[in-house]
C-alpha positions as CSV (number, residue, x, y, z in Angstrom):
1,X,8.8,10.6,1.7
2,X,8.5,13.0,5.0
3,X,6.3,13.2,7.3
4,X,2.5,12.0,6.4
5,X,1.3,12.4,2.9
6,X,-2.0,14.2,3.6
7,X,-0.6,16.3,6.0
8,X,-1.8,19.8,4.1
9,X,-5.2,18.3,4.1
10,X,-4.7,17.7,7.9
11,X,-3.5,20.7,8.1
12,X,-6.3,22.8,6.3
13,X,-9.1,20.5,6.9
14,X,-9.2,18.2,9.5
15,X,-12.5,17.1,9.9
16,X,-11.7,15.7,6.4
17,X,-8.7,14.3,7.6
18,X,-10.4,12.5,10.2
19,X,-12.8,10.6,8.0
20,X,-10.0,9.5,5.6
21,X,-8.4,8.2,8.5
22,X,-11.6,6.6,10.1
23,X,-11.8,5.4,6.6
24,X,-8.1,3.9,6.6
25,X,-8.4,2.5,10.1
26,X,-11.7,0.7,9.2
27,X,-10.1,-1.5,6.4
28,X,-6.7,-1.7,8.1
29,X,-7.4,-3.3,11.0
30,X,-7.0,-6.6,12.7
31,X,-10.4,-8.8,11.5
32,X,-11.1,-12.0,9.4
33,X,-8.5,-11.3,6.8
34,X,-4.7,-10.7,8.6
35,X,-3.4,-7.4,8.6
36,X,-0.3,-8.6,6.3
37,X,-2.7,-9.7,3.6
38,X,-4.8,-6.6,4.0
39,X,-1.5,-4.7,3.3
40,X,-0.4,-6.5,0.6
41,X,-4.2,-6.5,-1.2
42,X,-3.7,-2.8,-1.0
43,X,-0.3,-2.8,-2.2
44,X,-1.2,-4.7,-5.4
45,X,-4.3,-1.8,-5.6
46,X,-1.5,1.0,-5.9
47,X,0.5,-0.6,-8.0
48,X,-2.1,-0.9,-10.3
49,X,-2.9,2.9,-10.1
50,X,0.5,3.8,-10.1
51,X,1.3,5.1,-7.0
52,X,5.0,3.9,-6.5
53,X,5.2,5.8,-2.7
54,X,2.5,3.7,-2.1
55,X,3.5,0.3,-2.8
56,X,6.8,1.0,-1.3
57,X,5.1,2.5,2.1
58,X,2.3,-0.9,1.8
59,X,5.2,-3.3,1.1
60,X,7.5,-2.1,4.2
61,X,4.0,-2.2,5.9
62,X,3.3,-6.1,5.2
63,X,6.9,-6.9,5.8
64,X,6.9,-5.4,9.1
65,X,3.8,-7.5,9.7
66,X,5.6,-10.5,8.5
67,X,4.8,-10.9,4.8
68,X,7.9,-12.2,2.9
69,X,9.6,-10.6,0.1
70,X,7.8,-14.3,-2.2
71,X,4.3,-13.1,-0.5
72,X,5.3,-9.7,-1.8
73,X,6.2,-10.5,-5.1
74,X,3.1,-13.0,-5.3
75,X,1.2,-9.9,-5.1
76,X,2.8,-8.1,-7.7
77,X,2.0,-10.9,-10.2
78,X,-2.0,-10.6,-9.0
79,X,-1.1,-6.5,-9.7
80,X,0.0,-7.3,-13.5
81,X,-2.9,-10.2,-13.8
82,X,-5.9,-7.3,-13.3
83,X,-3.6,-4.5,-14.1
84,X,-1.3,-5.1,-16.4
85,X,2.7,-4.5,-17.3
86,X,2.2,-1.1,-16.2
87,X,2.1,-2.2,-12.3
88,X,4.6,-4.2,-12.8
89,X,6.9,-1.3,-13.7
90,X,5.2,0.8,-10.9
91,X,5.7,-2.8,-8.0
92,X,10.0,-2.3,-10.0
93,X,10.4,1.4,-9.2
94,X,9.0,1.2,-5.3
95,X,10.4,-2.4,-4.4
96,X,14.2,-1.7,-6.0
97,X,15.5,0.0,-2.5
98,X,13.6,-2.6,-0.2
99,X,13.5,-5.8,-1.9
């Protein structure tokens, strides 16, 4: 994946892009919960909507913050628990090259 993902919305309409990033920094950042769990809550969210960039982006995300490849896979099982086999195959496609 290059560059940023919502760069055309950037591009085209970035008062937009600056709430959605407000938006992203506001539930990203450093507070009660750590940032690795933060990462890896949002990482089990996309993989239960199927976005495969995602997870993969979220789980080099937590790792980088220190989350373990167990801590990542714990997450995945919390993914199937609410969403079902389906985020399980979406966790298999985006984890295969990092994992």
């Amino acid at each position: 994946m290059e560059g940023h993902p919502l760069s055309i919305i950037q591009e085209k309409d970035s008062e937009f892009f600056n709430v959605i990033e407000g938006a992203l920094e506001n539930a990203l950042s450093e507070g009660s919960i750590p940032l690795k769990y933060k990462l890896l809550i949002a990482m089990a969210l996309d993989a239960d909507h199927g976005a495969v960039d995602g997870v993969k982006v979220l789980a080099m995300q937590a790792m980088a913050e220190g989350a373990t490849k167990e801590e990542i896979m714990e997450a995945v099982r919390i993914a199937n628990y609410i969403g079902g086999i389906g985020s399980v195959y979406t966790a298999a496609n985006a984890l295969r090259e990092i994992l």
